[in-house]
Structures are given as C-alpha cells and as structure tokens.
N, C-alpha and C positions, 0 to 999 in steps of 0.2 A: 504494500500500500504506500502510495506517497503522501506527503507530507503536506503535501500542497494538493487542494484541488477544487476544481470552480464546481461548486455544487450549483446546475440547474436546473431546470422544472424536471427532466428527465431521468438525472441522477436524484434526484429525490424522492421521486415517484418509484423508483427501483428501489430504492432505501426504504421506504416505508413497506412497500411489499413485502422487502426480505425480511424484516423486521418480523411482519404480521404469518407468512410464513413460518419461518424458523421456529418462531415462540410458540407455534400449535406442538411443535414437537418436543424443541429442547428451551422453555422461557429461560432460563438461569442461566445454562451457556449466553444466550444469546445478551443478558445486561450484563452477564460479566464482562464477555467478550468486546462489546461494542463499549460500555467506559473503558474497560483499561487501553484499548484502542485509543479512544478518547484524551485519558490521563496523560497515556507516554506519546503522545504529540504524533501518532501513525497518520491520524484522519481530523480534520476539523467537524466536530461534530456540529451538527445544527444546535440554536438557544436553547428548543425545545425536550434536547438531549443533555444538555450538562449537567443535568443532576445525575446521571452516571457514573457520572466521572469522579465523584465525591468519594472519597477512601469507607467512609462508613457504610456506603452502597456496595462498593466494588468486595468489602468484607464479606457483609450479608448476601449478598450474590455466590459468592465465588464457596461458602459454605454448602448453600443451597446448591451449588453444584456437586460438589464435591458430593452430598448425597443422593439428588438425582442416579449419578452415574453408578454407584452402586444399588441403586433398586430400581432402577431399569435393566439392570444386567441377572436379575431374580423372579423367576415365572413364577404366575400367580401375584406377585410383589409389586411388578410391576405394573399388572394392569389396575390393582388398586390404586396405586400412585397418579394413571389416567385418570382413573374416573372421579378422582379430587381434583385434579387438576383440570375437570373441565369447563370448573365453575371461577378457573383462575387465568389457564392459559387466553383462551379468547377474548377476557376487557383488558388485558395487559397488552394483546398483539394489537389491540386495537387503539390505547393507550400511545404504546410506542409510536404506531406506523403513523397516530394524529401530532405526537410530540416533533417529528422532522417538519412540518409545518409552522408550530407554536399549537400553543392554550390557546389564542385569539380570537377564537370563532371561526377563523375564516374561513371559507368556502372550499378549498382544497384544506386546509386541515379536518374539515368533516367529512369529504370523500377520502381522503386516506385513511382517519378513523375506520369509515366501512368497509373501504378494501382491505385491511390492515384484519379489522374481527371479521370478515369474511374467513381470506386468505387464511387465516390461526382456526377457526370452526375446522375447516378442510381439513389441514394438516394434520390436527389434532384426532379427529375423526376417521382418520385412515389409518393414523399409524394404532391408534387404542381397538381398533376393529382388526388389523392386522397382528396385532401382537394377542390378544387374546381367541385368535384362531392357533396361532402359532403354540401358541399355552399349551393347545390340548394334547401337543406331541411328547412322548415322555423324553426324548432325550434334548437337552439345556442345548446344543451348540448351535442351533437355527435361531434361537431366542436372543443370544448372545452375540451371535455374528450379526441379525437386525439391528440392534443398538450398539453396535459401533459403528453400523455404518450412518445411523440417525446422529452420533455423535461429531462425524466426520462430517455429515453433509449441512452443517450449523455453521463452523466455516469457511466452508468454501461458497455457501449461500450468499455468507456476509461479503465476502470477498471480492464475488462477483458482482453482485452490485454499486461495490465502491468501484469495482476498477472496469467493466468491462457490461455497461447497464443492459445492454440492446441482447447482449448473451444471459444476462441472467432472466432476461424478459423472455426468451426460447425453452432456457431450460425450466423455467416456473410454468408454463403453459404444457410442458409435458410431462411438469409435478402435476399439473392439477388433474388434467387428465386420467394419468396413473393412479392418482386417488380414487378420482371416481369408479373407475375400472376395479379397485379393490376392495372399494366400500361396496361396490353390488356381490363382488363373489365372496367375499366373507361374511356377507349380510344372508347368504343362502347358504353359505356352508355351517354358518352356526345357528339358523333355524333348522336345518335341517339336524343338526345333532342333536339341539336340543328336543326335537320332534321324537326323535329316536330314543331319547333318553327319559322323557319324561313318557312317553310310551309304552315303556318295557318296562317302569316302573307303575302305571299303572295296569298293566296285565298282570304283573307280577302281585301287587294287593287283589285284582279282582277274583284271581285264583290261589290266591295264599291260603285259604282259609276251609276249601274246602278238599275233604277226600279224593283219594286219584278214580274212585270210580266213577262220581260223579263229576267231576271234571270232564272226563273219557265219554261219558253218556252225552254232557251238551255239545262237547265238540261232536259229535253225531250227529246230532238233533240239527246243532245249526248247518251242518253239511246239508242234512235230508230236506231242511226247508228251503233253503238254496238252489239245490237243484230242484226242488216243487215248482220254485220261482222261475227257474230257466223253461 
C-alpha cells in the first residue's frame, strides 16, 4: 500500500464495499486491520475512519481477533460464534462502509451505509450457511482449511480496494455471486438433512413403543390399503 493516495469517489466507493464485505465474514480483522493501516501511516484513512486508528480501539480489536481466529477454527464453535455475530456483523459493515463518507448525513454516506449492510448480510450469510453444512462432516480439516482461507481473503479484500479499485469491483461481483450460488445449495442441503433427521426421529417415537408384532401387522395393513388404492 502507498503512503500516499488520492482517495476519489471511486476509490471510496471500493472502500466502503470492502469494508461492508469483509466485516460479514471476518468484522475484527477487518478494524484491526484497516487502523493499524491507519496508525502506521500505510493509507490515509478517511475522517470518518480515524477513530480506528486510536490505540485503545486497535487493543480491543486486535483481542477480539485474536479470539475470532481461534473459534472459527472449532466446529460447532464456530457456527455459534455466527449466529451472535449476526446481530453484530451487518450494523458495523454498514457502520464502517457509511464512516468512508463521514456521520454527515450525506447522501453517499447513506448509500454506502446500505451497500456496506447489504454487502456484510451476504457475506455473512454465506459463509454461516457454508460453515455449518461443512459442521456436519466428522472430520475438522474442511472446516479448518474454510477459515483460513476466510482469514486470508480479509486482506487481500482490503488491499484491493486500496490499490487496485476496478479489480476488487470484479472480484466482489463474483463474491456475491458465489454466495448466492451457496446460500441456495446449502439452504437445500440442510433442509434436507434436517428433513431426514427429524424424520427418522419421528418414526422412531411413533414405533418405539409398541411390540414387533404389531408393528409387523400395520406395516401390512398399510401395504394392503395401498395397493386397495392402486
């Protein structure tokens, strides 16, 4: 990142996305990352960002990362960690992506606010749907390998849009995409388990309770009526 750079409508407009973006996935990387960017002179942040940059922020951030990363790396552990975080990540990405504008009200800091909690809904949404299909696998190293590479792509996210806006504007259009594309097939893959599971649980109470001969008789019965009906 240089040291120097002419933040305009366009590069900021990438900034706040990637902001709103990233924070659906990884929020903690993402203020740690972008103040201490901030702090050690990498990027001029925007006004609406310099409270980042504050040591007491960059502390409490960079904690909260520090445990993010380890319970996102623990199945089960970490989809509880989602699903707290879904009442957090989306006002903070939308927070962030309004703060590259200013508080001011103004008219692009309210459409990036919405791009910003859009963009963090998605993210957030796909990876929490993707990780807890991934859960039901018993072995850890799929789980594991997904959150390093959600770890990874925090910043190279930021990165790209500081240095290279019109490329992170391509690859975010084939993040959102690929969301989408995953929030449908693991929105069917865990109805259907769950269809499956709470299923066999209830066959399993509606014949618990009685004798194998009579069990053996209805399954008869309902055969014979069946084929009555055919």
């Amino acid at each position: 990142m240089g040291s120097e750079l002419n933040l305009g409508t366009t590069e900021l407009l990438a900034l706040a996305a990637a902001l709103g973006w990233a924070s659906g996935m990884r929020l903690y990387a993402v203020v740690f990352l972008t103040g201490l960017a901030g702090y050690l002179g990498w990027v001029p942040l925007p006004d609406g960002l310099k409270l980042l940059e504050q040591p007491a922020l960059l502390w409490a951030s960079g904690i909260m990362l520090a445990v993010e990363f380890l319970a996102d790396k623990i199945p089960v552990v970490d989809s509880m960690w989602d699903a707290v975080h879904t009442f957090i990540r989306v006002p903070a990405g939308a927070a962030l992506a309004a703060g590259v504008f200013g508080f001011d009200g103004s008219q692009m800091a309210l459409v990036a606010g919405l791009m910003g909690g859009t963009l963090a809904a998605t993210s957030h949404a796909a990876k929490a749907s993707t990780r807890a299909a991934v859960n039901t696998s018993p072995e850890p190293f799929s789980n594991i390998g997904l959150s390093l590479l959600g770890d990874a792509a925090v910043p190279t996210l930021l990165w790209l849009a500081w240095e290279h806006p019109l490329g992170f504007a391509v690859v975010l259009g084939v993040g959102v995409l690929a969301s989408v594309v995953l929030l449908v097939l693991t929105f069917k893959f865990l109805r259907a388990l769950l269809r499956r599971l709470f299923g066999r649980s209830a066959g399993a109470e509606d014949g618990a309770d009685m004798p194998m001969p009579v069990r053996g008789r209805l399954t008869n019965e309902t055969r014979a009526d069946r084929a009555a009906e055919v």
